[in-house]
C-alpha positions as CSV (number, residue, x, y, z in Angstrom):
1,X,38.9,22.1,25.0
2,X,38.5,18.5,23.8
3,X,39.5,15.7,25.9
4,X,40.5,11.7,24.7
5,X,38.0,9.4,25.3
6,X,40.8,7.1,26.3
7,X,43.8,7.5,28.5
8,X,46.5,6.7,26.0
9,X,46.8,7.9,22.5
10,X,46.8,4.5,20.8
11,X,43.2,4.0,22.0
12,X,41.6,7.3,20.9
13,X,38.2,6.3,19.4
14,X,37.0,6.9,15.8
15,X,33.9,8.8,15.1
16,X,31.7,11.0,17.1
17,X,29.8,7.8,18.6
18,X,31.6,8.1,22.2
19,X,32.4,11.8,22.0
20,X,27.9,13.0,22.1
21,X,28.4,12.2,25.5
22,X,31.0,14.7,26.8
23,X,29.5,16.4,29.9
24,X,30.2,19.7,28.1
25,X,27.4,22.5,27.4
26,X,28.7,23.1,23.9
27,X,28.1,19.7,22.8
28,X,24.8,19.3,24.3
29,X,22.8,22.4,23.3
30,X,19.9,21.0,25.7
31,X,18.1,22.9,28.0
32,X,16.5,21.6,31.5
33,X,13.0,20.8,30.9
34,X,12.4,22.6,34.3
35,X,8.2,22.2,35.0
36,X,5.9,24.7,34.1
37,X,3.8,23.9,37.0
38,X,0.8,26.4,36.3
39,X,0.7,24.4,32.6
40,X,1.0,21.0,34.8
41,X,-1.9,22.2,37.4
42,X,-4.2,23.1,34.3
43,X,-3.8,19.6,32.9
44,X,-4.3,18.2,36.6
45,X,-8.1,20.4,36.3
46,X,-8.8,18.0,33.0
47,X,-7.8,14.6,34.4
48,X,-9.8,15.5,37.4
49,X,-13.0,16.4,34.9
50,X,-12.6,12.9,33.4
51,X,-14.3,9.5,34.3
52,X,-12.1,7.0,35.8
53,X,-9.2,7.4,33.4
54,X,-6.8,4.1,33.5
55,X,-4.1,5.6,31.6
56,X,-2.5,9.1,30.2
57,X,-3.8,10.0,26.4
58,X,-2.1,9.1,24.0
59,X,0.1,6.7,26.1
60,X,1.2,4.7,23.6
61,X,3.0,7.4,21.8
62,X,4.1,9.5,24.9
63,X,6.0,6.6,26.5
64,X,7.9,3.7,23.8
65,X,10.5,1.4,26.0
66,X,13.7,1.7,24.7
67,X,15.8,-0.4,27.9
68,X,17.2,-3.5,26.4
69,X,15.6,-6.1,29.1
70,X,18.8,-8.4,29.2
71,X,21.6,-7.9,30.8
72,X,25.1,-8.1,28.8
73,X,25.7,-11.4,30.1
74,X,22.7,-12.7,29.5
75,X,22.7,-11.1,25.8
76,X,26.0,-12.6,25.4
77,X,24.7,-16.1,26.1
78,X,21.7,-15.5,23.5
79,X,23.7,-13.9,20.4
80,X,26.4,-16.5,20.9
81,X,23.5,-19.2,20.9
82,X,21.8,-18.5,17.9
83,X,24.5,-15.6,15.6
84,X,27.3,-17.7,17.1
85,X,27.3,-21.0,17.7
86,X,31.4,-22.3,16.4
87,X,34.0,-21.8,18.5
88,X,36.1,-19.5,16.7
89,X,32.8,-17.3,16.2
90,X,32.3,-17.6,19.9
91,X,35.9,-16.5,20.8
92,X,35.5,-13.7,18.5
93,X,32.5,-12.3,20.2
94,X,33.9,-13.0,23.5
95,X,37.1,-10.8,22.3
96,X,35.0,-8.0,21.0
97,X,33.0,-7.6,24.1
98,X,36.3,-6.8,25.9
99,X,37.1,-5.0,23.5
100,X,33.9,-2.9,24.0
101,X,34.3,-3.0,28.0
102,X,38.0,-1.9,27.5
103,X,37.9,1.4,25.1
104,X,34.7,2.3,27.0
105,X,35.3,2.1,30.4
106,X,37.6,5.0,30.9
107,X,35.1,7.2,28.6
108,X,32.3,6.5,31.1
109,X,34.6,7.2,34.3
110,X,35.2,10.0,33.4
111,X,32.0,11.5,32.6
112,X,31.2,10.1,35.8
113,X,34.0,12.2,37.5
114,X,32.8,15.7,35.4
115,X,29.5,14.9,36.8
116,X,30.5,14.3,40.7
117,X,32.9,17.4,40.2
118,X,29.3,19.9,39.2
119,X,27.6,17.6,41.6
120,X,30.0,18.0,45.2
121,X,29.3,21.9,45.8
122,X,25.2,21.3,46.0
123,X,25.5,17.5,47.7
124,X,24.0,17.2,51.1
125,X,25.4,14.1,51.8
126,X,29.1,15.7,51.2
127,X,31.2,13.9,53.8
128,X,34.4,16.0,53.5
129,X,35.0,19.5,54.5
130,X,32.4,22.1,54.4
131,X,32.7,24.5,51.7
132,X,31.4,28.8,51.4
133,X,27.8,28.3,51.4
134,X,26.2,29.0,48.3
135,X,23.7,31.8,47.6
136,X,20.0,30.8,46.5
137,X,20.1,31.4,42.8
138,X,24.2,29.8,42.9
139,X,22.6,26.6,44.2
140,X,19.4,27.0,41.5
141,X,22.1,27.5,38.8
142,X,24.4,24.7,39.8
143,X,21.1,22.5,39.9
144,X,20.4,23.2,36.7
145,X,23.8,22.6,35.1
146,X,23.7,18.8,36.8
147,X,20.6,18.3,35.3
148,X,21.7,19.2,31.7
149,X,24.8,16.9,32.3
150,X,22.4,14.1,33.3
151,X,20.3,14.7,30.4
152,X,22.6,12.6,27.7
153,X,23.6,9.8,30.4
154,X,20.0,9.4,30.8
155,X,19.2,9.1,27.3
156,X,22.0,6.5,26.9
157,X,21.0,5.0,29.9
158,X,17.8,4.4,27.8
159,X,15.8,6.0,30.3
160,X,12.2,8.1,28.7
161,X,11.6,11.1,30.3
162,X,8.0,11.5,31.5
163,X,5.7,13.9,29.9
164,X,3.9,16.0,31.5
165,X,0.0,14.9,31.2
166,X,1.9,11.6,32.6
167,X,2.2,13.9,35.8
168,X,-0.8,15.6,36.0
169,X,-2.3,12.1,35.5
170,X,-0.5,10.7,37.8
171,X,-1.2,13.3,40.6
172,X,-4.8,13.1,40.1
173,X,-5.5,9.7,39.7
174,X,-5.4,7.2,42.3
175,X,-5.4,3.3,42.0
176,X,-7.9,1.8,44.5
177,X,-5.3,-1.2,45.5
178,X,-2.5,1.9,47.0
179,X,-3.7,1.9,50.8
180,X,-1.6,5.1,51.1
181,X,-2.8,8.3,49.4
182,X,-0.8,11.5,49.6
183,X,-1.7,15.0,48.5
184,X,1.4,17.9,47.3
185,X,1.0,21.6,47.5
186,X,2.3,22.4,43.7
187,X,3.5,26.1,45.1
188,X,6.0,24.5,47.2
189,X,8.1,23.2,44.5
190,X,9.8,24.9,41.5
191,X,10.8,22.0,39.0
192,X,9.7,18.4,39.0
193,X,10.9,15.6,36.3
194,X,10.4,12.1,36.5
195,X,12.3,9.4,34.4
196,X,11.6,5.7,33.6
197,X,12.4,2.5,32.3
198,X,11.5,-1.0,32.0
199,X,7.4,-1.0,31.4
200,X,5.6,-4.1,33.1
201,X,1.6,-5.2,33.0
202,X,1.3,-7.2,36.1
203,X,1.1,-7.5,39.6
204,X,3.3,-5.6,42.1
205,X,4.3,-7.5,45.4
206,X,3.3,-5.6,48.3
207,X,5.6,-5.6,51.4
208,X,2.7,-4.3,54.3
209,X,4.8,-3.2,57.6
210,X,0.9,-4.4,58.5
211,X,1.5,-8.1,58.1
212,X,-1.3,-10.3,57.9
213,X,-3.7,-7.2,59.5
214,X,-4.1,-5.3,56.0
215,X,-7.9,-5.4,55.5
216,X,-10.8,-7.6,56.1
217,X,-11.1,-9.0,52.7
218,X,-7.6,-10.4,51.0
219,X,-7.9,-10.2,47.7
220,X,-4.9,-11.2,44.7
221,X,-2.8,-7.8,43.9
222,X,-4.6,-6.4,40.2
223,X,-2.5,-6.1,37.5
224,X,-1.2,-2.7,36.8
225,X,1.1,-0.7,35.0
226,X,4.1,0.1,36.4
227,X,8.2,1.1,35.8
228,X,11.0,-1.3,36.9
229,X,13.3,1.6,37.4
230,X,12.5,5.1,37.9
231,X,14.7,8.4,38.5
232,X,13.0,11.5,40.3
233,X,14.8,15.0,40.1
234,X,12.5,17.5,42.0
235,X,13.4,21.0,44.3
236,X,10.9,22.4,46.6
237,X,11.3,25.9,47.3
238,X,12.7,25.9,50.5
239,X,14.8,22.9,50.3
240,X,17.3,21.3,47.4
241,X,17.6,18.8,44.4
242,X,16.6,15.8,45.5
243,X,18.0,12.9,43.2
244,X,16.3,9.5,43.7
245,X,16.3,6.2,42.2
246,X,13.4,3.6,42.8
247,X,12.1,0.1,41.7
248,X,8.4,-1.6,40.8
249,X,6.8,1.6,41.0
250,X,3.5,1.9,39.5
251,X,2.4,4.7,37.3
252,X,-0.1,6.0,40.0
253,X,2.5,5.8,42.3
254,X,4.8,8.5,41.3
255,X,2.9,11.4,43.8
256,X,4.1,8.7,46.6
257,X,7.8,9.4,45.6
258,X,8.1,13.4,45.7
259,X,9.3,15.6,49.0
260,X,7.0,17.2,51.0
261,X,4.0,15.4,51.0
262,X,0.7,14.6,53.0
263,X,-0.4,11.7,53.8
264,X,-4.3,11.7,53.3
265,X,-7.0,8.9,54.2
266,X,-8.7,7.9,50.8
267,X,-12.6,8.9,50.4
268,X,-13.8,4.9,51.5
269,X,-11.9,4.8,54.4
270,X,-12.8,8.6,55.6
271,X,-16.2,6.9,55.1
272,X,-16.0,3.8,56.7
273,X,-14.5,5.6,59.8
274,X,-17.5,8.3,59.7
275,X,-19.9,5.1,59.8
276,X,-18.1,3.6,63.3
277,X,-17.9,6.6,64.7
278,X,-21.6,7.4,63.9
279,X,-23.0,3.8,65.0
280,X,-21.0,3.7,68.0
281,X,-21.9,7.1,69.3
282,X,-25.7,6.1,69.0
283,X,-25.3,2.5,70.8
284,X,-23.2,5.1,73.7
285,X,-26.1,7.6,73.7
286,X,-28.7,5.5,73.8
287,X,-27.2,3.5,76.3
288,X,-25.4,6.1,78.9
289,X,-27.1,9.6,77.6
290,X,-31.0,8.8,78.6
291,X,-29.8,7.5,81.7
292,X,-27.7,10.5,82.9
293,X,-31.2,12.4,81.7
294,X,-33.0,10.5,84.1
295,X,-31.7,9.3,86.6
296,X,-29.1,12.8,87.2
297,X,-31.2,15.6,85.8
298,X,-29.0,16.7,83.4
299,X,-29.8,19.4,80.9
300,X,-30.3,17.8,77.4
301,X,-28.2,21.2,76.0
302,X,-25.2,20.0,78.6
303,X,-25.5,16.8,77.7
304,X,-25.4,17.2,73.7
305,X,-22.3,19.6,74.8
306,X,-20.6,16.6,76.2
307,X,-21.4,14.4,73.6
308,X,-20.3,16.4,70.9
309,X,-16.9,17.1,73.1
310,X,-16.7,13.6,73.1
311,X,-17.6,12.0,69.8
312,X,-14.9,14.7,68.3
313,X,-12.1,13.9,70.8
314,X,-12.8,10.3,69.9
315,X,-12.5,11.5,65.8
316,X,-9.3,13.1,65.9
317,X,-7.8,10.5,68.0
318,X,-9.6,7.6,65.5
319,X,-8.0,9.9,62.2
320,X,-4.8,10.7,63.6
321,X,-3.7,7.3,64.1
322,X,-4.9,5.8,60.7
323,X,-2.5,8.5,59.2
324,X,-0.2,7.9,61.6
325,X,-0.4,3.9,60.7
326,X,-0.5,5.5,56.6
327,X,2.4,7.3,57.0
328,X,4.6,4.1,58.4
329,X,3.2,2.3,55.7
330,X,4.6,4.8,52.9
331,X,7.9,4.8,55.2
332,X,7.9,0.9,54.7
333,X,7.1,1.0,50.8
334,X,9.4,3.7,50.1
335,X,12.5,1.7,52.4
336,X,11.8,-1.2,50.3
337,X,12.0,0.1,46.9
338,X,14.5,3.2,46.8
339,X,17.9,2.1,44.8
340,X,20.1,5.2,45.3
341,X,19.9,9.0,45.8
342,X,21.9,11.7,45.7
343,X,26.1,11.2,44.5
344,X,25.3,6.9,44.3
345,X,22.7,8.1,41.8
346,X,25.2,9.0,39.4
347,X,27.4,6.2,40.1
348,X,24.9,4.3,39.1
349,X,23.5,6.0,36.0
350,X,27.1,5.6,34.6
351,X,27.5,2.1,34.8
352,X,23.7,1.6,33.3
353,X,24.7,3.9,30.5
354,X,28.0,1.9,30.2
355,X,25.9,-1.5,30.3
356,X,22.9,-0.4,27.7
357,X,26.0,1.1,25.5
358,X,28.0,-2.3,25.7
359,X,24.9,-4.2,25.1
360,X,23.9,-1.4,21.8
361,X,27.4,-2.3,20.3
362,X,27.4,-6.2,20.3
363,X,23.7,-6.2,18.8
364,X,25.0,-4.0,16.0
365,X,28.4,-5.8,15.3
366,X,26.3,-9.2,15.6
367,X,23.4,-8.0,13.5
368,X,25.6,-6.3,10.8
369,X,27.9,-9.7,10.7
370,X,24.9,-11.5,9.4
371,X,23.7,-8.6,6.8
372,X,23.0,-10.4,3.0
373,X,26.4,-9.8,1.4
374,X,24.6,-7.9,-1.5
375,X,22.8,-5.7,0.7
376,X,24.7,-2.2,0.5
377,X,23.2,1.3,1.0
378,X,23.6,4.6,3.0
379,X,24.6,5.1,6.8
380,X,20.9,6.0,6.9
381,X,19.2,2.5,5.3
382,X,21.8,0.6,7.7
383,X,20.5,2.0,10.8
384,X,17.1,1.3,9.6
385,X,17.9,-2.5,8.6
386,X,19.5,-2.4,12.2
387,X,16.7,-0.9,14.0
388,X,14.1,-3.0,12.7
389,X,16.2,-6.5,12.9
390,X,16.9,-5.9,16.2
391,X,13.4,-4.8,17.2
392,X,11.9,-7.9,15.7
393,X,14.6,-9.8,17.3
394,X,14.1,-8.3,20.9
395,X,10.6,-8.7,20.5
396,X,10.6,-12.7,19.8
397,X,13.6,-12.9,22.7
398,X,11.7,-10.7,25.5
399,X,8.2,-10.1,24.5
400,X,9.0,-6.7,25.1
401,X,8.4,-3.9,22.3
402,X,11.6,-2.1,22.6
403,X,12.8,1.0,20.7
404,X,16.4,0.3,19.5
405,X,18.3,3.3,18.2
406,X,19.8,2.1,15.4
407,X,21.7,5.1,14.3
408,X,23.2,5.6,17.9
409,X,24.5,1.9,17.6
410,X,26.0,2.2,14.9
411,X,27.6,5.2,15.7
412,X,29.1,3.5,18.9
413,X,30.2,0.6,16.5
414,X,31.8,2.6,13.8
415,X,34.0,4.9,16.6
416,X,34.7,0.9,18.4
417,X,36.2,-0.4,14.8
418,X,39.8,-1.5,15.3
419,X,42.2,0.5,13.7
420,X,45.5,-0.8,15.7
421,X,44.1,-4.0,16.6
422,X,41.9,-5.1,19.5
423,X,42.3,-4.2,23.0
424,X,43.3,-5.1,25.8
425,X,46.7,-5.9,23.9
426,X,48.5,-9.6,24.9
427,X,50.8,-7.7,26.5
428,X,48.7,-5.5,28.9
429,X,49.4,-5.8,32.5
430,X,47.1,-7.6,34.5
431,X,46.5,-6.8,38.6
432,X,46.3,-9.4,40.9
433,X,42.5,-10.5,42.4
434,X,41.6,-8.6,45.6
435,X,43.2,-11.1,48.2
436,X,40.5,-12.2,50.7
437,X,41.0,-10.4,53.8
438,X,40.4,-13.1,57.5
439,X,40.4,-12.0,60.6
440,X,43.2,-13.1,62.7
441,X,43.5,-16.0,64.3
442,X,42.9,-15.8,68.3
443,X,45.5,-18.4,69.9
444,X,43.0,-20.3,72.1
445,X,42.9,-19.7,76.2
446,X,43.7,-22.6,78.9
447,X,40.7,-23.3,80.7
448,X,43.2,-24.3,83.7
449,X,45.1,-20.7,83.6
């Protein structure tokens, strides 16, 4: 069954640009990339052979940034400054980016409504009516067919999957400035798969729930690598998907985002805690042991006894609040920088793949406007020209190195081409603004009632 990518049959789109995304399984042909997690515990065993690795191998071909860093307003601003700077060529852009916003918008709702629709029997945070409870493998299976549908959004979202060694590196390796370390049982979970977008080099700002307390030397965060966006889809055996969006996360940092996990103290601190403990148990020995030897008999075996009762009471209680104060701290990072789970997720997946598709369609249709007239060839050397004006472009604009799909942009403008003019037509109705809603107004009281 085939469905119009717009509401009415005047504004069916040409080509197959807006049509790859159709949350169908026919048209995909993709499968889940579900975790091989004996494969990802092997590669775990080699980071953990290494010497102070600072990034995965190969990084620079696993990972290539393909988020355009402007938003479509701020794009706007920049094509019309320097591709079109007249009037009329400013009106024209202005009226093609409706046009874009118009014969799109409807395309992207409803993916968005296919998605909810596979998404509402497994959602935990379903506010309407309980449904029949779902078997184990019915709730595996749906999970899996929500993450095939999310699989193109994604893509068009410009998000990059994660590879695997970026996992196991990530798991293993542990960045001395994160004051929070965790450990994960890989038997608990069944599939993990991270997502990300927007690669940075700098420094990360760090909200402490410790204040001013954090550590007796303050030193200026380190530059790091790290993701402005990133999109965790992960199932623990016992438990269910867990879809979760966060910000400014670093690439050590992913272990920190997963479901059942441990807080652990890192090896310096376990250290530094051993030290106290040791030097403060020899000042209380020295000073309170010889003279219960002395002065009240007591057997040196007794007295070690005691000691040892003692010094571990005073261990578990020293170790169980610095996880204690650990775990608040990760409760306190993960408050600040988590963007939407669950049902808002994909709310919010469709409108970023709306945005980067907009955003793929005006640098096309502003890129191909200013082509040499003589310069004609394939489908195939256009989307190259495109790709690699656009990348050169992006890269003097941002100085970010950003993949841009050519062929996929000019796919979306080839099925955007007016064939019965632009749209919204004059004549389309327009809705009034959302009136502003006040509270009314309380007559005021007599004071001499």
């Amino acid at each position: 069954m085939s469905f119009d990518t717009c509401p009415f049959p005047s504004f069916r789109l040409r080509g197959q640009g807006l049509a790859m995304l159709h949350v169908t399984r026919g048209v995909w042909g993709s499968r889940v990339r579900v975790r091989a997690l004996s494969s990802l515990a092997a590669k775990m065993g080699e980071y953990r052979k290494m010497w102070n690795p600072t990034e995965p191998r190969d990084w620079a071909q696993q990972y290539r940034e393909r988020f355009i860093p402007f938003s479509k307003e701020q794009l706007l601003r920049l094509l019309i400054q320097e591709f079109h700077s007249s009037p009329a060529e400013k009106e024209a852009l202005e009226e093609f980016s409706a046009h874009v916003d118009f014969c799109t918008l409807f395309h992207y709702h409803h993916i968005l409504a296919r998605l909810q629709a596979l998404y509402d029997p497994i959602n935990p945070d379903r506010e309407t009516l309980d449904q029949p409870s779902l078997t184990d493998p019915q709730r595996l299976s749906n999970e899996q067919e929500v993450l095939r549908a999310l699989e193109p959004l994604l893509a068009q979202a410009n998000f990059s999957s994660l590879s695997e060694d970026t996992l196991a590196y990530a798991l293993v390796v542990h960045h001395p400035q994160d004051g929070v370390q965790v450990t994960i049982n890989l038997d608990q979970y069944i599939y993990i798969q991270f997502w990300a977008l927007g690669q940075r080099v700098g420094q990360i700002a760090h909200k402490s729930s410790m204040g001013s307390k954090r550590g007796f030397f303050k030193s200026p965060p380190a530059e790091r690598r790290y993701f402005k966006r990133v999109v965790l889809a992960a199932r623990t055996k016992r438990g269910h998907l867990v879809l979760k969006s966060f910000k400014d996360i670093p690439l050590e940092g992913l272990e920190q985002l997963l479901p059942e996990l441990k807080v652990r103290t890192p090896t310096l601190q376990r250290a530094l805690l051993n030290l106290t403990l040791v030097v403060s148990g020899v000042v209380f020995f020295v000073n309170v042991g010889m003279v219960v030897l002395t002065d009240l008999k007591v057997a040196t075996s007794l007295l070690l006894l005691f000691f040892a009762a003692f010094m571990g009471l005073r261990a578990f209680k020293m170790f169980g609040q610095r996880r204690s104060v650990q775990a608040l701290e990760l409760a306190h990072m993960l408050y600040y920088r988590s963007t939407s789970n669950n049902s808002e997720l994909l709310t919010a997946l469709a409108l970023r793949a709306h945005a980067e598709h907009a955003k793929e369609a005006l640098l096309a249709h502003s890129f191909l406007a200013r082509r040499p007239p003589g310069a004609h060839g394939g489908p195939e050397e256009t989307s190259q020209w495109l790709q690699s004006e656009v990348e050169n472009w992006l890269l003097a604009q941002s100085g970010c190195d950003v993949a841009f799909n050519g062929t996929r942009a000019l796919s979306h403008l080839q099925a955007l081409t007016p064939s019965n003019g632009m749209y919204p037509p004059p004549g389309f109705p327009k809705l009034d603004p959302l009136a502003t809603i006040t509270s009314p107004q309380v007559p005021p009281t007599s004071d001499n009632s």
